[in-house]
N, CA and C of each residue as an Amber inpcrd file, in Angstrom:
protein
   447
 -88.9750000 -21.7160000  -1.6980000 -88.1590000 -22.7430000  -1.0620000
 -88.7810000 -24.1250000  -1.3010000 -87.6220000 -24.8750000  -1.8930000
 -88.4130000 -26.5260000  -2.2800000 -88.2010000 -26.9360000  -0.9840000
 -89.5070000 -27.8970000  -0.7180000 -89.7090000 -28.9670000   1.0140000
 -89.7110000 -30.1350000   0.3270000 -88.9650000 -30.9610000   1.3630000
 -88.9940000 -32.2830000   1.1310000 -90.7110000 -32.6230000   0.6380000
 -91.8710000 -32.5020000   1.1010000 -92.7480000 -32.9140000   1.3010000
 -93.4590000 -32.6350000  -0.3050000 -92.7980000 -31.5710000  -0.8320000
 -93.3370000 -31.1280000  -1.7790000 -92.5300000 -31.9980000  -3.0990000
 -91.4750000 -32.1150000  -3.0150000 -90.3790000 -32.9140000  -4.0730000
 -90.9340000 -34.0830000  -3.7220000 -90.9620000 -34.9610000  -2.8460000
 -92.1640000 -36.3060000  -2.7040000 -93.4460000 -36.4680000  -3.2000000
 -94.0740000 -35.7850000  -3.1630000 -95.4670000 -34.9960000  -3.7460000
 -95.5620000 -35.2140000  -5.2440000 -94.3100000 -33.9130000  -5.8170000
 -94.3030000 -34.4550000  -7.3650000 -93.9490000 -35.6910000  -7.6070000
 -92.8580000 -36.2580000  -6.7890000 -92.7760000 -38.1750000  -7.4000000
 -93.5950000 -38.9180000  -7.4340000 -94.5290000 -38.6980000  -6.1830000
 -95.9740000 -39.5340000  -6.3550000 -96.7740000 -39.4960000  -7.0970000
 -97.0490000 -38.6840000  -7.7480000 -97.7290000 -37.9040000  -8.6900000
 -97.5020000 -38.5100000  -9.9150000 -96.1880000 -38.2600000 -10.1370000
 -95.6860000 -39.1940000 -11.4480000 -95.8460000 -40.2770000 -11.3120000
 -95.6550000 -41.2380000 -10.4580000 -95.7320000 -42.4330000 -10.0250000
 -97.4560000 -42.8730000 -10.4310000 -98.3840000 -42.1410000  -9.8720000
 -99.6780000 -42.3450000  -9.8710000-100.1810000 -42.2170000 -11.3240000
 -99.9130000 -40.8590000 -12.1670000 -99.8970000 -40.8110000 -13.1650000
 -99.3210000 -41.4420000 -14.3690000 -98.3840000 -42.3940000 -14.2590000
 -97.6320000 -43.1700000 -15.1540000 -97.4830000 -44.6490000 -14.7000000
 -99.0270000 -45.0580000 -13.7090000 -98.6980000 -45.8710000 -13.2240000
 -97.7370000 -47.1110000 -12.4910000 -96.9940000 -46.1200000 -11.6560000
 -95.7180000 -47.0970000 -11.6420000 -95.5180000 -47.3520000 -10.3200000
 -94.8470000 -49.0710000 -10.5970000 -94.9600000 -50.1350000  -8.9730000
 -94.2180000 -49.6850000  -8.0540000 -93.6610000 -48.1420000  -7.9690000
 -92.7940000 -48.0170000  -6.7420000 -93.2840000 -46.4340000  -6.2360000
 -92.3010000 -45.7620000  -5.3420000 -93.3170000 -44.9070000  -4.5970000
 -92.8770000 -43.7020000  -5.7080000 -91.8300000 -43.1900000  -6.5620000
 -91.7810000 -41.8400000  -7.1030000 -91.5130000 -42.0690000  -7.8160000
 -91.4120000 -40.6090000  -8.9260000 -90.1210000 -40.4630000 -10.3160000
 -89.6300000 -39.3870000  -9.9450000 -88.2750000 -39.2240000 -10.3510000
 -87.6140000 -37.1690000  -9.6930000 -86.7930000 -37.0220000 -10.9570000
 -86.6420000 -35.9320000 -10.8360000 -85.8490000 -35.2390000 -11.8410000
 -84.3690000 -35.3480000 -11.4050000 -83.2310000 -35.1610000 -11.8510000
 -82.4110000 -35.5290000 -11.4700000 -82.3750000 -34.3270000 -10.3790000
 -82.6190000 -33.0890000 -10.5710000 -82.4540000 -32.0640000  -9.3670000
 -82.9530000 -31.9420000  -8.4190000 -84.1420000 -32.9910000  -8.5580000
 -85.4470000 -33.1630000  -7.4170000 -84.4960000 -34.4050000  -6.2450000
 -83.8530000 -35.2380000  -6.9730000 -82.7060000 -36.3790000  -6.3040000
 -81.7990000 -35.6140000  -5.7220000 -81.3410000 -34.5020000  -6.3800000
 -80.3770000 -33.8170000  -5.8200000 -80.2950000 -33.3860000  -4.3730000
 -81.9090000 -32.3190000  -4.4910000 -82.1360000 -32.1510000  -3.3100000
 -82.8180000 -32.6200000  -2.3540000 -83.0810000 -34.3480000  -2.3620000
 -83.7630000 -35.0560000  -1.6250000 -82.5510000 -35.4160000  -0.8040000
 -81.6340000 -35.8370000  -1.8080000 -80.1850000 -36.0590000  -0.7010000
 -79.8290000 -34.8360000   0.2340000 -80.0880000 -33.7040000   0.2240000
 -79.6850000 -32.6720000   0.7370000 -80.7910000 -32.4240000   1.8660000
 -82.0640000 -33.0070000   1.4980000 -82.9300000 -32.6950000   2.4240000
 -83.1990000 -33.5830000   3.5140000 -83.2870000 -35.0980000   3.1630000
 -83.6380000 -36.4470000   3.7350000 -81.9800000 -37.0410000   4.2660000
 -81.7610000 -36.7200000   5.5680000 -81.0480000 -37.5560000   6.2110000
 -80.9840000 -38.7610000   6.0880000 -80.3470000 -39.7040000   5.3530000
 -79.6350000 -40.8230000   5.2690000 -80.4360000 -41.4240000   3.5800000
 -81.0480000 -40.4810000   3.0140000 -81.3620000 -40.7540000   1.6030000
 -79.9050000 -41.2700000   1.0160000 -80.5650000 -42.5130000  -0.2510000
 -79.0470000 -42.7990000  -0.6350000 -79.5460000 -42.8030000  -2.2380000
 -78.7260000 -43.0300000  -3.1060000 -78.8200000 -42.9320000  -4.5500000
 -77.7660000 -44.2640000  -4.4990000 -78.3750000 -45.1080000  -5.3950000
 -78.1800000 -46.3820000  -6.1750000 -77.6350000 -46.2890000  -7.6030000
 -76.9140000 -46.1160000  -8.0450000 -76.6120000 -46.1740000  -9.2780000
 -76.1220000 -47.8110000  -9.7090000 -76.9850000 -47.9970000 -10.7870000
 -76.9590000 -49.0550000 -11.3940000 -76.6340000 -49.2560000 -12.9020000
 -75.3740000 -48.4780000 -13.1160000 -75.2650000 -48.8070000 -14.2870000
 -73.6920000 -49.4140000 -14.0630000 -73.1580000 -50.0220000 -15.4130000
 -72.2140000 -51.0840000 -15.5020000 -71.3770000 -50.7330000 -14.8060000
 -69.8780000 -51.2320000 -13.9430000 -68.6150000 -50.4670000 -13.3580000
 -67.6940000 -50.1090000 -14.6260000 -68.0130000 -50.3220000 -15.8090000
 -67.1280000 -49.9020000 -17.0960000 -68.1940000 -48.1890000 -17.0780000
 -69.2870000 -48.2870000 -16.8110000 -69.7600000 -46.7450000 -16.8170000
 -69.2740000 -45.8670000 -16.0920000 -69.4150000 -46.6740000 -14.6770000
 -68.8210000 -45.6510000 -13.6940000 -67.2360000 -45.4310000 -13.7000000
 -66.5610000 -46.3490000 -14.2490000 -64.9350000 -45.7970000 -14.8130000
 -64.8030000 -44.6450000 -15.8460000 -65.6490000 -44.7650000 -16.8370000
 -65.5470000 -44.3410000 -18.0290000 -66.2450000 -43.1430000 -18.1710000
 -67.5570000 -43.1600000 -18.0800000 -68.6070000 -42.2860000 -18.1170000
 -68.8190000 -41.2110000 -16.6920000 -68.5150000 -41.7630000 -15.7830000
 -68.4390000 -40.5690000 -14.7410000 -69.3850000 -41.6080000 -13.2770000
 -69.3310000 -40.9170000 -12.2200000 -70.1600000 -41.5390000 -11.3380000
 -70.4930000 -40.0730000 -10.1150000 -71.7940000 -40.3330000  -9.8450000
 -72.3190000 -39.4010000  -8.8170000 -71.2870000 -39.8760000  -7.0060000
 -70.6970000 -38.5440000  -7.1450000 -70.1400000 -38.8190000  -5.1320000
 -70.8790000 -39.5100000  -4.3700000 -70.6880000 -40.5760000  -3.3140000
 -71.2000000 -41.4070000  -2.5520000 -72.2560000 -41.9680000  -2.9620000
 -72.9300000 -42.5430000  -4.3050000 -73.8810000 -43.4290000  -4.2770000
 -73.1400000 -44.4560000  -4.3570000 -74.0480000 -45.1570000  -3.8210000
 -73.6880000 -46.6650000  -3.4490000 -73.7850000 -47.3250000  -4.8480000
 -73.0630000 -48.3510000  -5.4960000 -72.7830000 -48.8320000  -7.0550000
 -73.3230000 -49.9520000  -6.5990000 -74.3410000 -50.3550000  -7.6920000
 -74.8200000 -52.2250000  -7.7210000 -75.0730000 -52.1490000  -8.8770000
 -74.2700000 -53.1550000  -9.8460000 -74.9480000 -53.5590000 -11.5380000
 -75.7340000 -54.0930000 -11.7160000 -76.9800000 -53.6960000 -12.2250000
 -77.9890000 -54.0520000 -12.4380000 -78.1820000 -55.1240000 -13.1780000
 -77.6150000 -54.9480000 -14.7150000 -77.1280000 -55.8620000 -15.4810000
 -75.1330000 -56.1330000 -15.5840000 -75.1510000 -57.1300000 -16.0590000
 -72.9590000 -57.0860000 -15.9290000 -72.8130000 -56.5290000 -16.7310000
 -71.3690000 -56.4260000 -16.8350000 -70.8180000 -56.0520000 -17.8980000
 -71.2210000 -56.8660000 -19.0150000 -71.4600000 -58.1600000 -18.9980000
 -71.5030000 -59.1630000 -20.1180000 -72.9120000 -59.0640000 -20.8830000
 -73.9880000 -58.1500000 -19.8450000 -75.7020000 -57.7800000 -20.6310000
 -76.1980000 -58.8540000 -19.7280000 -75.8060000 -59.8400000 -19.0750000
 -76.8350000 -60.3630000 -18.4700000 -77.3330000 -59.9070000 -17.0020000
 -78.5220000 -59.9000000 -16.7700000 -79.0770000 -59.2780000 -15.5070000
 -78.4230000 -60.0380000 -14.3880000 -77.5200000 -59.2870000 -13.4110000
 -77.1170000 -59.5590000 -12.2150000 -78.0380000 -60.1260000 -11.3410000
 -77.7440000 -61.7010000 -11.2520000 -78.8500000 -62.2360000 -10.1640000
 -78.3770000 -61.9850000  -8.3440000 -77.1490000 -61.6260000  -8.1040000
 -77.5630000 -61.0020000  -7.2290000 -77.7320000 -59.4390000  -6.4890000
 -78.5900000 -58.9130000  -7.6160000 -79.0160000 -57.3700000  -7.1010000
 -79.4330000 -57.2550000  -6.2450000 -80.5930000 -58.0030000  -5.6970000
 -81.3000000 -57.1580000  -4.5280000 -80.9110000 -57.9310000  -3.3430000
 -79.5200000 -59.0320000  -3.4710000 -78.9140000 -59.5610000  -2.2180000
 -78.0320000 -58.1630000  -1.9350000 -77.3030000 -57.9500000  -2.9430000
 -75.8020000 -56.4090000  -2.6860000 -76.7260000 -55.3500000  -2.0490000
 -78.1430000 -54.8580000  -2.9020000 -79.6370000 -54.2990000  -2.6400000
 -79.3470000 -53.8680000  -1.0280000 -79.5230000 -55.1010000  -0.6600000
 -80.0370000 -55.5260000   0.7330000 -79.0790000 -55.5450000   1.8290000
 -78.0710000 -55.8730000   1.2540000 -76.7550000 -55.1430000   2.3270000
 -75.8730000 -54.3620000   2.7260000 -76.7410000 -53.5170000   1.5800000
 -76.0530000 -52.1480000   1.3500000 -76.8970000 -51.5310000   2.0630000
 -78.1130000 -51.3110000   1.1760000 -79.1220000 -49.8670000   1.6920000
 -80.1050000 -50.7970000   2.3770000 -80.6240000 -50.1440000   3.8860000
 -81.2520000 -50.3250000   4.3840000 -83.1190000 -50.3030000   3.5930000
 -83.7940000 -51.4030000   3.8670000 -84.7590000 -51.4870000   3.2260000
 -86.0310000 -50.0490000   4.0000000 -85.5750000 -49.5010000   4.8690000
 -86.6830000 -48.4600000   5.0540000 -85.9270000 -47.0950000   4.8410000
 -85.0790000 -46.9250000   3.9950000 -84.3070000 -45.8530000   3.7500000
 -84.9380000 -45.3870000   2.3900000 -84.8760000 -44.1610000   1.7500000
 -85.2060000 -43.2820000   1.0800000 -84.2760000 -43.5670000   0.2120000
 -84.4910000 -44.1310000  -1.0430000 -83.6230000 -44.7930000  -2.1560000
 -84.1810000 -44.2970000  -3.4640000 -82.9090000 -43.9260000  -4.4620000
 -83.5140000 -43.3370000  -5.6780000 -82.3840000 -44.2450000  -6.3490000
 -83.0680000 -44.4760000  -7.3110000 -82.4020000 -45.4300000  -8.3120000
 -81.6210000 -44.4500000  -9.6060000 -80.5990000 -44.8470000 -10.3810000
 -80.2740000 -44.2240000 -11.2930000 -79.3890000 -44.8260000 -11.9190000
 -79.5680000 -44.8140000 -13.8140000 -78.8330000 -45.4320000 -14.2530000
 -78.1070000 -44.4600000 -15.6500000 -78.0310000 -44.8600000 -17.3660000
 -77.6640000 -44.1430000 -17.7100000 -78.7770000 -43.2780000 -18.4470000
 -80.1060000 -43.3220000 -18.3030000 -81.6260000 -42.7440000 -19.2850000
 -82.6120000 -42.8490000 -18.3360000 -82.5940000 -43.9970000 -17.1550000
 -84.1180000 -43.8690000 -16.4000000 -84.7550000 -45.3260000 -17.0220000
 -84.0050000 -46.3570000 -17.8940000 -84.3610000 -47.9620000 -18.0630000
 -84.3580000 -48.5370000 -16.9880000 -82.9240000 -49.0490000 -16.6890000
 -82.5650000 -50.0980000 -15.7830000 -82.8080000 -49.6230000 -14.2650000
 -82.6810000 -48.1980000 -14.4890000 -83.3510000 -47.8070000 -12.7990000
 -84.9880000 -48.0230000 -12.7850000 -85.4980000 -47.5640000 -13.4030000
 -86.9410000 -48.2340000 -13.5890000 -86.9070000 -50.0180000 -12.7990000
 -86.1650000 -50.6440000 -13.4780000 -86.1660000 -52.0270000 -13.3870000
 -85.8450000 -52.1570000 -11.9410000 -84.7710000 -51.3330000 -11.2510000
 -83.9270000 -51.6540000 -10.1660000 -85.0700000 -51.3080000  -9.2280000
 -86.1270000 -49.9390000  -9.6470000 -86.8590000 -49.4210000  -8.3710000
 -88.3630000 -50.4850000  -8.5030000 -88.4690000 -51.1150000  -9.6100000
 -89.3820000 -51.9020000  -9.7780000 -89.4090000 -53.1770000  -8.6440000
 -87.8370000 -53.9970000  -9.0910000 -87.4690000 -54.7430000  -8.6540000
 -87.5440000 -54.6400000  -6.1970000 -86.5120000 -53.4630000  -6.1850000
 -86.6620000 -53.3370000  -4.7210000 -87.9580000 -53.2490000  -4.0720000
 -89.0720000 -52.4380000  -4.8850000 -90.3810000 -52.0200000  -4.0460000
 -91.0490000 -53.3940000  -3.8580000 -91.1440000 -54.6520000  -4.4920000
 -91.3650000 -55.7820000  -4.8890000 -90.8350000 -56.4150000  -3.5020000
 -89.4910000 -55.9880000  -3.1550000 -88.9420000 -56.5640000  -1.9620000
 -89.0180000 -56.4760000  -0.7100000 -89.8160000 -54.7650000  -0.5430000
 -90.2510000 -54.3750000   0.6020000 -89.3630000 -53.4320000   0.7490000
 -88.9630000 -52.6300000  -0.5560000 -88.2220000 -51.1840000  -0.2490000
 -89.3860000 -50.1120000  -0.0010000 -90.0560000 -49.7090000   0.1740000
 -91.6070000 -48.5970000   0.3640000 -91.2740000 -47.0420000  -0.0420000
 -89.9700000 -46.7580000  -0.0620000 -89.2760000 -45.6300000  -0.1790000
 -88.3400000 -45.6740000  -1.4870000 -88.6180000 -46.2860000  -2.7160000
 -87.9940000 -46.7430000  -3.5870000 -88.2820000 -45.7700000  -4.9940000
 -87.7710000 -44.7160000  -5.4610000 -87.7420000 -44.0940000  -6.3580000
 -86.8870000 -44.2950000  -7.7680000 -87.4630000 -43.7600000  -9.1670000
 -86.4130000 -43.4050000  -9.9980000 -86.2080000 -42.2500000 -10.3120000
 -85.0720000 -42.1180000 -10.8390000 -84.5470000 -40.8170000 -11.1230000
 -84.3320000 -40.9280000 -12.9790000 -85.3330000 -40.1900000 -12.9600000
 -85.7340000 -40.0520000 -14.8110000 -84.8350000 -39.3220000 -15.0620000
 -84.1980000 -39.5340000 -16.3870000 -83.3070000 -38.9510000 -17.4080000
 -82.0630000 -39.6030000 -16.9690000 -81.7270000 -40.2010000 -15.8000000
 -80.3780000 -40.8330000 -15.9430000 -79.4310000 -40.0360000 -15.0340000
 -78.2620000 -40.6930000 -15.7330000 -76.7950000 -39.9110000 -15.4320000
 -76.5300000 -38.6800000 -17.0760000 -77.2840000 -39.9310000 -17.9860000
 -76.7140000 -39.2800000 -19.4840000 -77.7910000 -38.5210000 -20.1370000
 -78.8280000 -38.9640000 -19.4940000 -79.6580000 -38.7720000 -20.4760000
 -80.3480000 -39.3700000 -21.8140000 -81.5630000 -38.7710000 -22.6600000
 -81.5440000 -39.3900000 -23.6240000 -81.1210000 -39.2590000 -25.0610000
 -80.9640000 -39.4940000 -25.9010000 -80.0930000 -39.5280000 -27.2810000
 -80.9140000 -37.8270000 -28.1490000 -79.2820000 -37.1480000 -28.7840000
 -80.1550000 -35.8650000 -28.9760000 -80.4000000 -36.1280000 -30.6480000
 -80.8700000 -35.3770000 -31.5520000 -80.6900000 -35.4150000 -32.7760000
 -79.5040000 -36.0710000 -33.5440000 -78.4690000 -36.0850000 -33.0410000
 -77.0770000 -36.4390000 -33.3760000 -76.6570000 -37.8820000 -33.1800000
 -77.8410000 -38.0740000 -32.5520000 -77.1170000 -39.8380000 -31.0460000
 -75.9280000 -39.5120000 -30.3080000 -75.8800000 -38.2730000 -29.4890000
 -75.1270000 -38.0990000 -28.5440000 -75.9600000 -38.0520000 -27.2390000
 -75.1000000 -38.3640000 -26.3380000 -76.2160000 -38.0210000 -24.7300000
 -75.2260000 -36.7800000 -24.0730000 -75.7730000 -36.4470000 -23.3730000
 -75.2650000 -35.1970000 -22.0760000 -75.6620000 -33.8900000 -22.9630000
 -76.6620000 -33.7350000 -23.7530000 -77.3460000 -32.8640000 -23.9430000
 -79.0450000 -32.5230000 -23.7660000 -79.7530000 -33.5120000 -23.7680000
 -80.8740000 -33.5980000 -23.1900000 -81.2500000 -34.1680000 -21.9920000
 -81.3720000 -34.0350000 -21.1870000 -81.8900000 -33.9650000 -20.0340000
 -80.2150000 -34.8030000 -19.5600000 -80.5880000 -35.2380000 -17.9840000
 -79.9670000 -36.1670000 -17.1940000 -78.7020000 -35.4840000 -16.1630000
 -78.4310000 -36.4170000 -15.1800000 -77.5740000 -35.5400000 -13.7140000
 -76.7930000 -35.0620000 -14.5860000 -75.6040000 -35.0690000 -15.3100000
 -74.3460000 -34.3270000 -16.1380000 -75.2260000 -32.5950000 -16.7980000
 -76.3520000 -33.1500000 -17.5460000 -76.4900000 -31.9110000 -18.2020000
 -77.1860000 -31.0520000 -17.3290000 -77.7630000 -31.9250000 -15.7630000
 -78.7260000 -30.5380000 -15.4260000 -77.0970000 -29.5860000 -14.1910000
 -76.2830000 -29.8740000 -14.4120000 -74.8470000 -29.7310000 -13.4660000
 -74.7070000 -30.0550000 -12.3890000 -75.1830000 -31.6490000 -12.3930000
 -74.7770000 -31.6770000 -10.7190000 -73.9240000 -32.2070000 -10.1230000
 -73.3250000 -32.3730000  -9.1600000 -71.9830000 -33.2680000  -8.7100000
 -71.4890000 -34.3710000  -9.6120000 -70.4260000 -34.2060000  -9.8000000
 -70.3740000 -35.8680000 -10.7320000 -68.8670000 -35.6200000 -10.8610000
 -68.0900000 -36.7800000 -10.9480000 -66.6070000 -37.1040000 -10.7610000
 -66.5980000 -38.3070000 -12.0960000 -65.1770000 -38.0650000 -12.9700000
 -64.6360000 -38.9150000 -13.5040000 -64.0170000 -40.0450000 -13.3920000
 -63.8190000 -41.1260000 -13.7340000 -62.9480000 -42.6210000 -13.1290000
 -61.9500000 -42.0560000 -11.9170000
């Protein structure tokens, strides 16, 4: 039986080991069941609203573009950030590979998120032999909830 305490455990871990400015890294199934485990955990998805039309979007995470549609970095992320998700809430970032969530969980822990995770591999994942995604790693290929436009 996976415990919250133990799925936190491995994020720190990664975190410590890959030196990185926020508190975890999870697998997308480790996110899965943090939402299932951690009462009022939320997932951030930060990739474009042409992704989340097009490409698919995880049930109830809260949407903030990290960057616009246009490529330039959204200057106000961590205002939407901040009035969305509560800053002592259990937050996992996710975008379409584990980049821009990097950036997003970089960015919040900076702000006084303390509970600020990424979720490696994405929604898509990363590029396979072919340059296709949703075959190596990421939420779509490991099967987890996910809805079309």
């Amino acid at each position: 039986m996976t415990t919250l305490g133990h799925i936190l455990g491995l994020a720190r871990e990664r975190a410590q080991q890959l030196q990185l400015p926020y508190a975890g890294a999870l697998t997308p199934a480790e996110a899965w069941e943090l939402l299932k485990l951690a009462p009022g955990a939320r997932i951030v998805d930060v990739r474009t609203s042409a992704e989340w039309q097009w490409v698919g979007q995880v049930p109830d995470a809260v949407q903030i573009e990290w960057n616009l549609s246009n490529g330039q970095r959204n200057p106000d992320f961590m205002t939407q950030l901040k009035h969305q998700v509560d800053p002592e809430t259990l937050v996992m970032f996710l975008c379409r590979s584990g980049g821009r969530s990097h950036g997003a969980a970089t960015a919040a822990a900076a702000s006084g998120y303390g509970n600020a995770y990424n979720i490696l591999e994405g929604f898509e994942g990363d590029l396979d032999a072919n340059g296709h995604r949703n075959s190596v790693g990421g939420w779509r290929k490991a099967g987890l909830p996910w809805r079309q436009g």
